[in-house]
C-alpha positions as CSV (number, residue, x, y, z in Angstrom):
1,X,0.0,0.0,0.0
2,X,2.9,2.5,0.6
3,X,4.5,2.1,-2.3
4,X,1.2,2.4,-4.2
5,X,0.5,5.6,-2.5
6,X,4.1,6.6,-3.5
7,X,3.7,6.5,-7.0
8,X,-0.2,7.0,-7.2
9,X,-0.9,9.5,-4.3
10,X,-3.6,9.4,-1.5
11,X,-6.2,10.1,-4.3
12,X,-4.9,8.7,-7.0
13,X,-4.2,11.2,-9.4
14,X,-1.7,9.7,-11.1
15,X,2.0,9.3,-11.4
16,X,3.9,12.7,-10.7
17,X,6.8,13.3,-13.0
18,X,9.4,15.6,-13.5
19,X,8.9,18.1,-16.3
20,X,10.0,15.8,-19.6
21,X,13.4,16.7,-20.1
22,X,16.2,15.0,-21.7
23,X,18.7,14.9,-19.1
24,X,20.8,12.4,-16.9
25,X,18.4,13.5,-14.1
26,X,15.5,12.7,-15.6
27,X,16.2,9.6,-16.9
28,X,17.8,8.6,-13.7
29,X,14.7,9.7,-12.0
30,X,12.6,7.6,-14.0
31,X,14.2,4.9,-14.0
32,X,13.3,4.4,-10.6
33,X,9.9,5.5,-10.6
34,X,8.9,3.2,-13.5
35,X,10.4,0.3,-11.8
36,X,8.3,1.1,-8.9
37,X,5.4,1.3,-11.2
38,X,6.0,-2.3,-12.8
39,X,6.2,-3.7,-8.7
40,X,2.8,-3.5,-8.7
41,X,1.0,-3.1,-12.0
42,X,0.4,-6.3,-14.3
43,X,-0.5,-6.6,-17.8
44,X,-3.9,-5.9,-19.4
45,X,-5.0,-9.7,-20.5
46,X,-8.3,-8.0,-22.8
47,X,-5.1,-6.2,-24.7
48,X,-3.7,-6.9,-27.7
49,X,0.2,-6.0,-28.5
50,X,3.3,-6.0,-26.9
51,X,3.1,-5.2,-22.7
52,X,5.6,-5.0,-19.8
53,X,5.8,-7.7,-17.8
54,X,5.1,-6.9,-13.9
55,X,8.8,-7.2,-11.5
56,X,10.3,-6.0,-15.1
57,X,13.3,-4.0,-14.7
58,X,15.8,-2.1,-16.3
59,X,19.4,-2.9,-17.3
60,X,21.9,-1.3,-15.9
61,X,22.8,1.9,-18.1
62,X,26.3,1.7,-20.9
63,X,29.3,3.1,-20.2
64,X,30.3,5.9,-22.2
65,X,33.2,3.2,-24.3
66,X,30.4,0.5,-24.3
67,X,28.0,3.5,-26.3
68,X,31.1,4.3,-28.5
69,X,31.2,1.0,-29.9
70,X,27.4,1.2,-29.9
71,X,27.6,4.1,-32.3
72,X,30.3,2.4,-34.5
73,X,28.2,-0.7,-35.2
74,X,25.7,1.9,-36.6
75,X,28.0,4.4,-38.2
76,X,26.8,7.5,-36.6
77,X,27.2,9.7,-33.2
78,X,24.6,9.6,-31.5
79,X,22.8,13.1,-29.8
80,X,23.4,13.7,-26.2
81,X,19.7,12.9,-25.4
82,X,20.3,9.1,-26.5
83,X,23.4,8.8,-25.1
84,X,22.3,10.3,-21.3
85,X,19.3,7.5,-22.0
86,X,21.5,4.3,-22.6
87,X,24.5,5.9,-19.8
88,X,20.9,5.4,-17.8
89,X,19.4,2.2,-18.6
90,X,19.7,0.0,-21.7
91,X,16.6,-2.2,-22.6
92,X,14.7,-4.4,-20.3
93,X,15.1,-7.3,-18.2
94,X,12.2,-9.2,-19.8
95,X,11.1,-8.9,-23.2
96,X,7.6,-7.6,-23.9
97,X,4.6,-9.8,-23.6
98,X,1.9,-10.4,-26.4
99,X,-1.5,-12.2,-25.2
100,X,-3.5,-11.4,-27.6
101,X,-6.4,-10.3,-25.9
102,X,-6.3,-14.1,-24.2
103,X,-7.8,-14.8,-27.6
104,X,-6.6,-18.5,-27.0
105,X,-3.4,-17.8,-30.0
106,X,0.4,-18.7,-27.8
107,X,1.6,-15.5,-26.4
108,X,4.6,-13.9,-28.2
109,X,7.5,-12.3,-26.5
110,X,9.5,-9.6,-28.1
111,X,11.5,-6.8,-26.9
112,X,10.0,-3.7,-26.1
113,X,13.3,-0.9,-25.9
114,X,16.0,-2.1,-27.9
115,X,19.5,-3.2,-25.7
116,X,22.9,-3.1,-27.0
117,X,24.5,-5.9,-27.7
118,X,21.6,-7.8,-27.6
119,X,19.5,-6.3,-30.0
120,X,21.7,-4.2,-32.7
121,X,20.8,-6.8,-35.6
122,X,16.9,-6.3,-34.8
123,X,17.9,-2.2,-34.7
124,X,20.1,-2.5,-37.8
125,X,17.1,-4.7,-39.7
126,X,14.2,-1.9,-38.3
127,X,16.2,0.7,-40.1
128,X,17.3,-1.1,-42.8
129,X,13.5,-2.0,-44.1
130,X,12.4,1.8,-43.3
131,X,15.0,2.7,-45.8
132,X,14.1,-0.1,-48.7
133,X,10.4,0.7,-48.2
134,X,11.0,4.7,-49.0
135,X,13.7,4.3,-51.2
136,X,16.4,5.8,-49.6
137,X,20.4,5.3,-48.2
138,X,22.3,7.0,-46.3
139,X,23.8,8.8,-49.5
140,X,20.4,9.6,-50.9
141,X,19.4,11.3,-47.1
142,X,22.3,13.4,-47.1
143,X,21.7,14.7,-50.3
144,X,18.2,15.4,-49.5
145,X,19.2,17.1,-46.2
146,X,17.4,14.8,-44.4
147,X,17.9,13.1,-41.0
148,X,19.4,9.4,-40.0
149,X,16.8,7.6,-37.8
150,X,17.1,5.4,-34.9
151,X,14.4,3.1,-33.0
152,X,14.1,3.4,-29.8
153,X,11.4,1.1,-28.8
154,X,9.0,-0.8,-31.5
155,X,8.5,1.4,-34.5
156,X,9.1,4.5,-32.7
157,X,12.1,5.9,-34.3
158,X,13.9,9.1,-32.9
159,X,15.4,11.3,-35.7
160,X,19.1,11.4,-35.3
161,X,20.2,14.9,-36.9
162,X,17.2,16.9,-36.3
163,X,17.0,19.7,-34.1
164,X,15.9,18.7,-30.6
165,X,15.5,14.7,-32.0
166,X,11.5,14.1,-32.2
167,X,10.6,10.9,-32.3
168,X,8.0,9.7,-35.7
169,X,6.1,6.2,-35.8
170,X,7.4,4.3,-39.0
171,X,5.9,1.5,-40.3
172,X,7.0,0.6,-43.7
173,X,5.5,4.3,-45.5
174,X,3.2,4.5,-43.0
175,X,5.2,7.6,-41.2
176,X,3.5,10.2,-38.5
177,X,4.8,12.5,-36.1
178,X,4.7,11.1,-32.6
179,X,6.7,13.0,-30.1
180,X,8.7,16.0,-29.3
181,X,10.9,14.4,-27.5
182,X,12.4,11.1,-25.9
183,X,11.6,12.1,-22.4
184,X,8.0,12.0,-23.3
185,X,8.4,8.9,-25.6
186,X,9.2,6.3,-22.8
187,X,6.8,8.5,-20.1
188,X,3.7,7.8,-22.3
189,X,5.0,4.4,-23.6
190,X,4.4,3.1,-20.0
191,X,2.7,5.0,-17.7
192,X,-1.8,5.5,-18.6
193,X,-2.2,7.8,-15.9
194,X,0.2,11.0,-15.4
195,X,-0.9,13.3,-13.3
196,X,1.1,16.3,-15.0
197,X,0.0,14.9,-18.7
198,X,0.0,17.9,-20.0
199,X,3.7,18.7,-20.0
200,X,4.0,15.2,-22.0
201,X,1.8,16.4,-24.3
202,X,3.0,16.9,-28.1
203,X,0.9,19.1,-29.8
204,X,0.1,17.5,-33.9
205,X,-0.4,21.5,-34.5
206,X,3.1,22.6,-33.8
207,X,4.7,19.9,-35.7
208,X,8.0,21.3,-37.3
209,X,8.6,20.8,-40.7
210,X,10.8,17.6,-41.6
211,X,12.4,17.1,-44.6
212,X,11.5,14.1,-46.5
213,X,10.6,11.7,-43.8
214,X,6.7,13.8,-43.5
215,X,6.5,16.1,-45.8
216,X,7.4,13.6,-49.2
C-alpha cells in the first residue's frame, strides 16, 4: 500500500513526473519510478500488442566506451539525449509480452526498448526496411538534407540529426509524427495515468517541418 500511495498519491491522481526533459536527471529519476510502477501493475490480459511484464526492470545503463562501440556498429554519433538514455538504462530485463487479448493464440515475447548488444541486428534490420520501403540510403538522405533515424522502442524511431531529435512512428510508408521528444516517448509508452499529462503532451499543431521523412 505505501508504495502504491508513493507512486499514485492518496487520491490517486496519477504518477507525478518531472517536467519531460532530456537529461541524466530525468532519466535517472525515471528509472526508478517506473520500476516502482511495474512492482505493482500487471499486464492488461483484454489487450492486444506488446506489454511489460510486472517485476520487469531495467538494465543497468552503458558506459560511455560500451556507447562508443554502440555508435560504430551503426556508423553514426549519437545526440546527447540518447546517449544520457542508454548511460541510464539500456533495454529491459524481460522482453515484452503479447496475449492477444487471451484470444486462446500462444503469447509472443518480443522486446520492447532495444538493448545493445543484444539487440543491434533487430535495430540494424528496423532501419534497414524503413530505408528499402521509401527508397532511400544513407547517400540519398544526405543529399536530401534529411535526417538518420534510430528506434528506440518498436517502430518508434527518434530522428538522429534533427533539431531537438522528435521521435516519428514508422511503419513501412506508414510515417507520423509522434513525439517532441524522448523524455515523453518512454513516459507515455508506460505509464496510462500522469498526473502532469499535459507537459508530456506533443501538440500534432506545432509539428515542425521535416524534410522528407513527413513532408514527401
Amino acid at each position: 500500500m505505501r508504495l502504491i500511495e508513493r507512486l499514485f498519491g492518496k487520491k490517486g491522481n496519477g504518477i507525478k513526473l518531472s517536467k519531460p526533459i532530456d537529461s541524466l536527471d530525468f532519466f535517472n529519476e525515471f528509472k526508478v519510478i517506473s520500476e516502482q510502477y511495474w512492482k505493482v501493475t500487471d499486464i492488461n490480459r483484454s489487450t492486444f500488442g506488446f506489454q511489460i511484464q510486472q517485476n520487469t526492470t531495467w538494465l543497468p545503463g552503458l558506459t560511455d566506451e560500451q556507447i562508443d562501440n554502440f555508435e560504430k556498429d551503426l556508423g553514426f554519433n549519437f545526440p546527447t539525449p540518447l546517449r544520457d538514455f542508454y548511460k541510464t538504462m539500456n533495454g529491459l530485463s524481460k522482453p515484452g509480452i503479447n496475449v492477444y487479448g487471451d484470444s486462446g493464440e500462444p503469447y509472443a515475447y518480443s522486446p520492447i526498448f532495444y538493448s545493445y548488444p543484444n539487440d543491434i541486428g533487430t535495430i540494424k534490420e528496423n532501419i534497414d526496411w524503413i530505408y528499402k520501403e521509401n527508397d532511400v540510403d544513407l547517400q540519398k538522405l544526405k543529399l536530401l538534407g534529411a535526417s538518420r533515424i534510430f528506434p528506440v522502442c518498436g517502430h518508434r524511431f527518434m530522428l538522429i540529426d534533427e533539431p531537438l531529435n522528435p521521435i516519428l512512428s514508422m511503419y513501412g510508408q506508414d510515417i507520423i509524427y509522434w513525439s517532441d521528444s524522448l523524455s515523453k516517448l518512454i513516459a507515455d509508452h508506460i505509464f496510462d495515468d500522469i498526473y502532469n499529462a499535459s507537459e508530456f503532451e506533443s501538440n500534432p499543431d506545432e509539428t515542425p517541418k521535416i524534410n522528407y521523412w513527413i513532408d514527401k
